[in-house]
N, C-alpha and C positions, 0 to 999 in steps of 0.2 A: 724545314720551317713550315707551319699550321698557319692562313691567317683565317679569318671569321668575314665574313664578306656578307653585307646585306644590299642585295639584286634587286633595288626599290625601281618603283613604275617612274617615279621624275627626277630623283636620286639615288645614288649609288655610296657606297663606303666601305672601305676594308680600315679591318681591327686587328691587333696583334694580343698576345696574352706576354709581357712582357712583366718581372720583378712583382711578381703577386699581382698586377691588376690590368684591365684590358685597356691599349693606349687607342686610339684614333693615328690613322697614317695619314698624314697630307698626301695630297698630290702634287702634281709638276707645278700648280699655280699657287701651293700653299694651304689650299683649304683642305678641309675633310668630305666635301660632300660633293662627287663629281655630279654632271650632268647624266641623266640614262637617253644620253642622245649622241646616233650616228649620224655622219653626213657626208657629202662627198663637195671637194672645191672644187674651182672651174677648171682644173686641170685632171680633174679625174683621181686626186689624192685624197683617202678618208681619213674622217675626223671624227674626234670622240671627244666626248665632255665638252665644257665651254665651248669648246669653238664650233663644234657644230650645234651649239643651243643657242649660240649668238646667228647664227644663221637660218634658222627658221622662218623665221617673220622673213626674210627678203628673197630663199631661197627653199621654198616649203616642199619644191619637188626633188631636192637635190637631200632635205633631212627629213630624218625619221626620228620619234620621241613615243612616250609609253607602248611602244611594243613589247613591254612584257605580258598585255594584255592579250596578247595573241598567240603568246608561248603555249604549244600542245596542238595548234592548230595547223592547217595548209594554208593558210591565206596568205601570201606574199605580200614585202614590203617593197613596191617601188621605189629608187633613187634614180634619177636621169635613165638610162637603158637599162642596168643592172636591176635585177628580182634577188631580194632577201629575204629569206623564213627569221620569224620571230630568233629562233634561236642563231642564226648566224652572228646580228645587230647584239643580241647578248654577251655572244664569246665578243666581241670586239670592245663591249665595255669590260670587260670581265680582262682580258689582256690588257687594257690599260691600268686598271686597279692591279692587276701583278705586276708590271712594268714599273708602278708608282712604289709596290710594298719593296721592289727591291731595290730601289733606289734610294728608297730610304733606312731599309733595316744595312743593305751595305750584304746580302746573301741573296742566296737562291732560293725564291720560294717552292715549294712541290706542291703543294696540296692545300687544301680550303676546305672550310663548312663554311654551306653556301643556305642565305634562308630563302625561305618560301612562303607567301601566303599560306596558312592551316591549313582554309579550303580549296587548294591547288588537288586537282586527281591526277590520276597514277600517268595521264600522257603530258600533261603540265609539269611534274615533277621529273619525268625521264628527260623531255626538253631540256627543262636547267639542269640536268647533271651531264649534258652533253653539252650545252654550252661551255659550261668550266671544264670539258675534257677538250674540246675543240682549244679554249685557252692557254690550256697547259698544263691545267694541274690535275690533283688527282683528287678528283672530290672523296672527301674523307663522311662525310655525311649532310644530307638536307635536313635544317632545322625549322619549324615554323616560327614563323615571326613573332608572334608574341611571348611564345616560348622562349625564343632569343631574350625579348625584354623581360619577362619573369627573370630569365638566369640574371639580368645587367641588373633588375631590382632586386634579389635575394642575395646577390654577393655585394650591392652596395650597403642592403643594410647587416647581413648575418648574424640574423637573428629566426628563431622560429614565428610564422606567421600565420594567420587561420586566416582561410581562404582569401583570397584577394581578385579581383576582374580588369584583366588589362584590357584596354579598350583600344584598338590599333586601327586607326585612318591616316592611311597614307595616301599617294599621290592618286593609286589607281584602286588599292582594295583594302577592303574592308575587313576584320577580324575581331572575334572575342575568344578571350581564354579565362576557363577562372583557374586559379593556382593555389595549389598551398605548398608552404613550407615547414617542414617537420624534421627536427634532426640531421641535419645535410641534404635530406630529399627532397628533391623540388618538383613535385608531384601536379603533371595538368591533368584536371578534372573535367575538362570538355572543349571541345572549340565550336566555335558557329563561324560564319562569313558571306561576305559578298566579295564575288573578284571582277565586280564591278561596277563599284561604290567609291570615291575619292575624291581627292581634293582636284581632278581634273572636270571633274563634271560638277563642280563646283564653278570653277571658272569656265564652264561652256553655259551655266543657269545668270551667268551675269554677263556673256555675249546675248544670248538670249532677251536678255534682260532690258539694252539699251539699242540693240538693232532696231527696233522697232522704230525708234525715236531719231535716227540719223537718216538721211537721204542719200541713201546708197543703194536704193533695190535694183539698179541696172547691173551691178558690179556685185549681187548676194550669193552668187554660186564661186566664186573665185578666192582659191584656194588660198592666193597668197593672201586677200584680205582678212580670210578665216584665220591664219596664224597670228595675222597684225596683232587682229582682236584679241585673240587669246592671250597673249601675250599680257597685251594691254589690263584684261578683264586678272592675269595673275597680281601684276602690281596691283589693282585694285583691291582685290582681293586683303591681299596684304597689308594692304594700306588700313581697311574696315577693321579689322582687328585693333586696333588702337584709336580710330577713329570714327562719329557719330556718321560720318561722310566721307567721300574721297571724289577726285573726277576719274571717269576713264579717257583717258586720253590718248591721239594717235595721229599717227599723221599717213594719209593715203591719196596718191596722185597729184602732191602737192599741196594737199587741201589738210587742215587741221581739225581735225575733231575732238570733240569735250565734249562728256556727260557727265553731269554731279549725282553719283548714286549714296543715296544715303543707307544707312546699317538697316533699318526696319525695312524699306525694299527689298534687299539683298536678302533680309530673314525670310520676308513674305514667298519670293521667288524658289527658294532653298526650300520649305516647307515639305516639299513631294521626297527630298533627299533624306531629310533627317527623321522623314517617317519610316525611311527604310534603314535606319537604324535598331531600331526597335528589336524586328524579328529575330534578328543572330542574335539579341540580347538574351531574348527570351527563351531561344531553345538551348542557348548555353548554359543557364539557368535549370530549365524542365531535365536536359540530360545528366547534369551533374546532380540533381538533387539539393540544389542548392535555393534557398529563398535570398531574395535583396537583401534583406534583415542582419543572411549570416555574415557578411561581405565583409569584411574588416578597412578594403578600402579600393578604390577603384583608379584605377592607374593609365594614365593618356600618355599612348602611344603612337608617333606618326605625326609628322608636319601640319597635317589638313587638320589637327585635333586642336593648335593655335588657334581660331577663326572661334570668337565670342558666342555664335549662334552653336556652335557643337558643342562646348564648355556649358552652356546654358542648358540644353539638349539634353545631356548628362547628368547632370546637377535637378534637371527637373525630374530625372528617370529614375534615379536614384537616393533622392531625397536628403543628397548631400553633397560639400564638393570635393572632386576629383584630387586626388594627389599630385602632386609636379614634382616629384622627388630625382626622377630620372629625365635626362633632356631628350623630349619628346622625339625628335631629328635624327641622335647617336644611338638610342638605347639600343634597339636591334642588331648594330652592330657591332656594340658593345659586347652585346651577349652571345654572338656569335662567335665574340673572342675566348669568350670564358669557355665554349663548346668545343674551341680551339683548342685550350688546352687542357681541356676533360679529356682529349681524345692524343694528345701529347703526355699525357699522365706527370702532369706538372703537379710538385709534392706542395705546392699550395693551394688546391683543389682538390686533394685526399679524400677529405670528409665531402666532400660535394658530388650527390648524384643527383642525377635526373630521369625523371618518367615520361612517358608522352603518351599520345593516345591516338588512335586508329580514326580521321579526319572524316572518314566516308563510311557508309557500311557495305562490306563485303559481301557476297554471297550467290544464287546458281536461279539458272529459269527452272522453274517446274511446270506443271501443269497441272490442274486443279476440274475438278469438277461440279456444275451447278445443279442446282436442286430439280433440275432436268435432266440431268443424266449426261449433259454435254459435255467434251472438253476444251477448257479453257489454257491455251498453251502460250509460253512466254510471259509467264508472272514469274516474278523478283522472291527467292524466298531466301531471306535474311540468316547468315550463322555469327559470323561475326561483328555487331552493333556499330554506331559511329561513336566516337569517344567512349570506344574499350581502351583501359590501360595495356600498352602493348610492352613486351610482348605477350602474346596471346595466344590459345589455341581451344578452340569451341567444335565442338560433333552436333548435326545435328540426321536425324535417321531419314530415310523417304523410303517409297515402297512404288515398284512397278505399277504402269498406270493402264497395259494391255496384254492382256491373255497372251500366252506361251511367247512373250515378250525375248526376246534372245540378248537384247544389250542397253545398257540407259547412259544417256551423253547427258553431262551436263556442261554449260556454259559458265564461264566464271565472271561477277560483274561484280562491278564499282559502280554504289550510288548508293539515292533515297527513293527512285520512282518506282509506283510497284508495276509497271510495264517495265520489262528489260529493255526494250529498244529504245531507250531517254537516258539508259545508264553506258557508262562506260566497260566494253566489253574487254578482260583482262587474258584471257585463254578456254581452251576445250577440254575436258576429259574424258573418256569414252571404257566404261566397265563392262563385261560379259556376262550376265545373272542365265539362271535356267529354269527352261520355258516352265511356266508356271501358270494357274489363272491371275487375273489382278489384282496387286495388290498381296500377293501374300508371300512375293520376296522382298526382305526389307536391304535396304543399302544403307550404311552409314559414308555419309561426308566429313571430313574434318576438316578445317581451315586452322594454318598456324602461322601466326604475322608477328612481324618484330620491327622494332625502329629504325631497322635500315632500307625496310620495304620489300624484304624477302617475304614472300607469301607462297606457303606448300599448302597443298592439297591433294588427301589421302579418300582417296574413295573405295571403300571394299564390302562382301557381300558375306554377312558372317554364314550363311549358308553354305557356303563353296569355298571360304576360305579367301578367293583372289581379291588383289589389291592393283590400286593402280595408284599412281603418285605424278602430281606434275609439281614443277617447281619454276617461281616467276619472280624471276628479279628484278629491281627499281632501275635499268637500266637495258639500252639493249646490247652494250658489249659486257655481258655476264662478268661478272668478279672472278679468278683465278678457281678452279676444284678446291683448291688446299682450303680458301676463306670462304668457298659455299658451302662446304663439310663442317670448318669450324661453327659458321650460323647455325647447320642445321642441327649439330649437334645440342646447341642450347635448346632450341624450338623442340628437342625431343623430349627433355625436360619438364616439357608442360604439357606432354599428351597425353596427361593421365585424369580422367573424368573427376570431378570435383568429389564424387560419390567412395571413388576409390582411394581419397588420398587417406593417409593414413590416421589422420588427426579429427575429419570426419568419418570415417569409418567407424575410428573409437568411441564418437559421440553414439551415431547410429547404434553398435552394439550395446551402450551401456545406456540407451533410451527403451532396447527393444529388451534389455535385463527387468531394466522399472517397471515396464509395462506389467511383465510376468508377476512382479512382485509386489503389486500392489492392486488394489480394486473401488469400486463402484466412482468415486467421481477424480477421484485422483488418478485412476486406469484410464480414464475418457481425456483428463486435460494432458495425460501425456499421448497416449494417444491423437490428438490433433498437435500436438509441437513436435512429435514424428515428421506428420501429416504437411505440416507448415516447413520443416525443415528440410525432406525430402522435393519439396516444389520451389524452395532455394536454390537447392544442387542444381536441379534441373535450366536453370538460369544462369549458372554458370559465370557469376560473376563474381568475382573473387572478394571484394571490398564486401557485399551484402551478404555473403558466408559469412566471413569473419564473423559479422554482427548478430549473426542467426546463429552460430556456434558459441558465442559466447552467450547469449539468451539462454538458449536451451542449459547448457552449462549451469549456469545460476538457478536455473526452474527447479535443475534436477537436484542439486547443490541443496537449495532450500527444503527440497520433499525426503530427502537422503539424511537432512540433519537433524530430522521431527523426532522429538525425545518419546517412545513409548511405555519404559521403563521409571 
């Protein structure tokens, strides 16, 4: 049994792909939405969900909550003596939600898709697939989250859709995805994110918000009152959404506190938040190619996207409002159900695939030289883009940077910064070239990624012939030989330069036929849609081929059909 599990920063939920559509699994208390909090009692026994988020506020050093914010990192979770890494506190919710799926489907669960923040990189994403290995199961794949909700909104409606924008704030992060749906394929066209933007720093702008106003400063560094508050400031929270007003109210050392904060405060205060909504809008947007205009409709994913001032936010950004089609809370793991049984090859999911796309951009340090003659070493040079449809496989060439140079290292990184020391470094590869002056042995790099997070890289020296290969897997206990042969075997599939495939090939020939065969200004416009089409190729992205192969196609179509006769 597969179930779909989405690993939220304040909530948690497993889904099942059950009689054609994905159910919700309660838990031991009945609900569908655990708590993502660990804690320990006073006897040194730990707790998971409700119980230990009922015990925050009185026992704030005994529990722990949105550490999934920490996942990828070293930072330790203190509970009383005991030190927990981000992903330990995960596996321990993550074995609850299996404990719960199997208590209630009445089986043995084995295995999970487990989501992820889009913008989770490649030590964030190994963390939670160690968590769910630590829990027991056999994670079957990481999905991003609004990916998840795209599959929960395209199999709720199954119908073809032009592009759509799911907009996913949840407890701790932030995401956008735009989507289309085309004939079973449910195709992401970009993602953007903050993984650390949500509806918890929400509720820390509305402690913020009325400390000032309460006379507690002798008592303002003390942990447990920090939790009261928050706690406090979530009811409130809650409360604003349906109300012009709410109080925050608490009770600390006996003594009773109330604030009445009204909705235009709480907007006012929020303000620095929901500007930082924007940017992941806009580069999701800029990378997909897509304008607001095309959007068919924009879809609110994620508990924190309830709250009147984000709805607003939205609606002003977009210049319309938001869809509610799917429940903002579930939909994730909804769709992590449906990914469930994509990957169970359940025969009512048949016609249903899915695409995803490369989160981060890939790529090696070089070194470069300024119009001084200096060199400039540990720059970022990019092969494969963020939000490429994966899977993928891009070449791009480099050339010795020093006279009779005997060998070139390149470093493998994840990211956007163009210093490599700000990105996440992925592995080393190190090729033998021969001694030459600079610059005039060239080397090709290839990167080949697919959606499981297998990433090859093929570095060789067409001069000499030699190759070298490293290969880096989404995990650090590597998948079985027999299933990294089967991946790689697909990934081999697509090493073949866009120039070479066979379908532009035949374009090229039968461009550079016309050429021959015609003259003065009809020889010149095919001549530049050569020109134009060849610096296509060179880009290597598959979707703006297509669209440059079929142009050319019609150009030549129409000059081929000219009656002379």
């Amino acid at each position: 049994m597969i179930v779909g599990i989405d690993l939220g920063t304040t909530n948690s939920a497993v889904a099942v792909w059950r009689d054609g559509e994905s159910v919700l699994v309660p838990n031991s208390l009945g609900d569908v939405l655990t708590p993502s909090a660990v804690g320990l009692s006073d006897d040194g026994a730990v707790l998971v969900g409700m119980a230990a988020r009922e015990r925050q506020s009185t026992h704030p050093n005994l529990t722990a909550s949105a550490f999934k914010r920490l996942m990828g990192t070293q930072q330790p979770v203190q509970l009383g003596r005991a030190r927990y890494s981000a992903e330990d506190l995960s596996a321990l919710v993550l074995r609850s939600l299996k404990a719960d799926a199997e208590a209630w489907l009445g089986e043995a669960v084995e295995a999970a898709v487990i989501t992820v923040p889009a913008y989770f990189n490649d030590r964030q994403r190994k963390a939670t697939r160690r968590a769910g290995e630590m829990a027991g199961f056999k994670v079957e794949r990481l999905i991003n989250e609004p990916t998840a909700a795209a599959l929960a909104h395209g199999i709720h409606e199954r119908e073809d859709k032009q592009p759509f924008l799911v907009f996913d704030l949840g407890g701790g992060t932030f995401d956008v995805s735009i989507v289309e749906i085309f004939e079973g394929v449910v195709e992401v066209r970009a993602s953007a994110g903050d993984n650390r933007l949500g509806g918890e720093d929400f509720n820390d702008v509305l402690v913020d918000l009325v400390r000032s106003r309460l006379d507690l400063a002798e008592a303002a560094g003390d942990s447990r009152l920090r939790e009261i508050m928050r706690a406090a400031a979530e009811r409130t929270r809650r409360a604003l959404s349906a109300a012009d007003a709410a109080a925050l109210a608490f009770v600390w050392e006996g003594r009773a506190f109330e604030v009445e904060v009204t909705a235009a405060e709480f907007d006012q205060a929020a303000e620095p938040l929901i500007a930082r909504l924007r940017e992941p809008v806009l580069r999701s947007l800029r990378d997909s190619g897509i304008v607001a205009d095309m959007l068919s409709e924009v879809i609110l994913v994620g508990g924190a996207t309830r709250m009147p001032v984000v709805r607003r936010a939205v609606t002003r950004m977009f210049g319309r409002f938001p869809g509610l089609a799917v429940d903002p809370d579930r939909a994730v793991a909804l769709g992590a159900a449906v990914q469930a049984g994509l990957r169970s090859r359940d025969a009512a999911l048949d016609e249903i695939r899915l695409t995803d796309v490369c989160p981060f951009t890939l790529g090696v340090d070089t070194g470069e030289y300024d119009r001084h003659g200096r060199i400039h070493n540990g720059l970022f040079a990019p092969i494969i883009e963020r939000n490429t449809v994966i899977p993928a496989s891009r070449i791009h060439s480099f050339s010795t940077l020093h006279d009779n140079q005997q060998a070139v290292e390149f470093g493998i990184y994840q990211g956007e910064a163009r210093h490599v020391s700000a990105n996440v470094k992925l592995g080393q590869i190190k090729v033998p070239v021969p001694p030459r002056p600079a610059g005039t042995v060239g080397i090709d790099c290839r990167f080949s990624y697919d959606a499981s997070g297998l990433l090859e890289v093929d570095v060789s020296v067409p001069e000499t012939g030699v190759t070298r290969q490293l290969v880096i897997c989404d995990d650090a206990d590597a998948p079985g030989a027999a299933e990294i042969e089967a991946r790689r075997r697909v990934l081999a599939a697509l090493k073949v330069h866009p120039r070479d495939d066979a379908a532009n090939a035949a374009v090229l020939a039968r461009s550079a036929r016309c050429y021959e065969s015609f003259l003065g200004e009809r020889r010149d416009m095919i001549g530049q849609l050569i020109l134009a089409f060849e610096t296509v190729l060179e880009r290597q992205d598959p979707r703006e081929i297509e669209l440059a192969r079929r142009e050319i196609e019609e150009r030549l179509n129409a000059l081929e059909g000219e009656r002379y006769l």
